[in-house]
C-alpha positions in Angstrom: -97.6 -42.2 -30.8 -95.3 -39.4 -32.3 -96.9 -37.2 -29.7 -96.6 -39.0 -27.0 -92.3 -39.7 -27.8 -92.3 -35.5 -27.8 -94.2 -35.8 -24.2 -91.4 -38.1 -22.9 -88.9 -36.2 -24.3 -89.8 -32.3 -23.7 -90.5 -34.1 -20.0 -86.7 -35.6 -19.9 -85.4 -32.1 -21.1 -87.3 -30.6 -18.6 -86.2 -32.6 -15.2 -83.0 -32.6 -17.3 -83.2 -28.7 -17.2 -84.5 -28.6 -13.9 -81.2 -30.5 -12.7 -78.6 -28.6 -14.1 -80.1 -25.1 -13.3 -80.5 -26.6 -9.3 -76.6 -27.7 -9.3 -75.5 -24.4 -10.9 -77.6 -22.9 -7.9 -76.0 -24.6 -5.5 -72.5 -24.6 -7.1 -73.0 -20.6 -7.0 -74.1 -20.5 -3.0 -71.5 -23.0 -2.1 -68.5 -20.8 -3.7 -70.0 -17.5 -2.4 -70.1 -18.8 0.9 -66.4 -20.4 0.5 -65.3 -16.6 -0.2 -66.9 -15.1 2.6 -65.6 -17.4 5.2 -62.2 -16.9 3.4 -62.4 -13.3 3.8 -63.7 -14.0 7.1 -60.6 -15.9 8.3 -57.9 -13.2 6.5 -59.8 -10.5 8.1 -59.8 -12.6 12.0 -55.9 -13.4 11.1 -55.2 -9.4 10.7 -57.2 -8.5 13.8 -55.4 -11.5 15.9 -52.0 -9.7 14.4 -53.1 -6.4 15.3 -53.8 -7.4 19.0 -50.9 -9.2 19.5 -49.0 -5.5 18.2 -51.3 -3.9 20.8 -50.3 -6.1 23.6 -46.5 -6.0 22.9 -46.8 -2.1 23.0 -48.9 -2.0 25.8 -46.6 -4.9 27.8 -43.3 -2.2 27.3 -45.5 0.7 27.9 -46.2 -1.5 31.4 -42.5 -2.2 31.8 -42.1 2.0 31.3 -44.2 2.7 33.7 -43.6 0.5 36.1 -39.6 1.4 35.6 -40.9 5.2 36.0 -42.6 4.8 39.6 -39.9 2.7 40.6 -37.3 5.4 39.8 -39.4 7.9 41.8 -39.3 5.6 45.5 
C-alpha cells in the first residue's frame, strides 16, 4: 500500500518534473529567438538608414554631374 503511494507520487514528481523542465525549454528558445529577430530588425533599420545616406549622396552627386555637362554645351 505504502509502496504503491511512493509509485504515485515519485510518478506525479516526475511528469511534474518533466513539465517544468519542457516550459523552461521552450521559455529559453522563445526569448532567444525574440533577441535575434530584434537584433535582426535594429540591424535592417541601420542598413535602410545607410541607403537612404547613399542615395541622397548619390542624387547631389547626380545633380553635380549633370550641372557639370551642362556647363560644358
Amino acid at each position: 500500500m505504502v509502496g504503491k503511494k511512493l509509485d504515485v507520487v515519485f510518478s506525479s514528481l516526475k511528469d511534474n518534473f518533466l513539465f517544468i523542465f519542457s516550459f523552461i525549454f521552450l521559455l529559453i528558445i522563445t526569448v532567444s529567438c525574440e533577441r535575434s529577430f530584434k537584433d535582426f530588425d535594429k540591424n535592417l533599420l541601420e542598413k535602410k538608414k545607410e541607403l537612404e545616406e547613399f542615395n541622397e549622396k548619390s542624387n547631389i552627386r547626380k545633380e553635380e554631374i549633370l550641372k557639370s555637362q551642362n556647363e560644358q554645351d
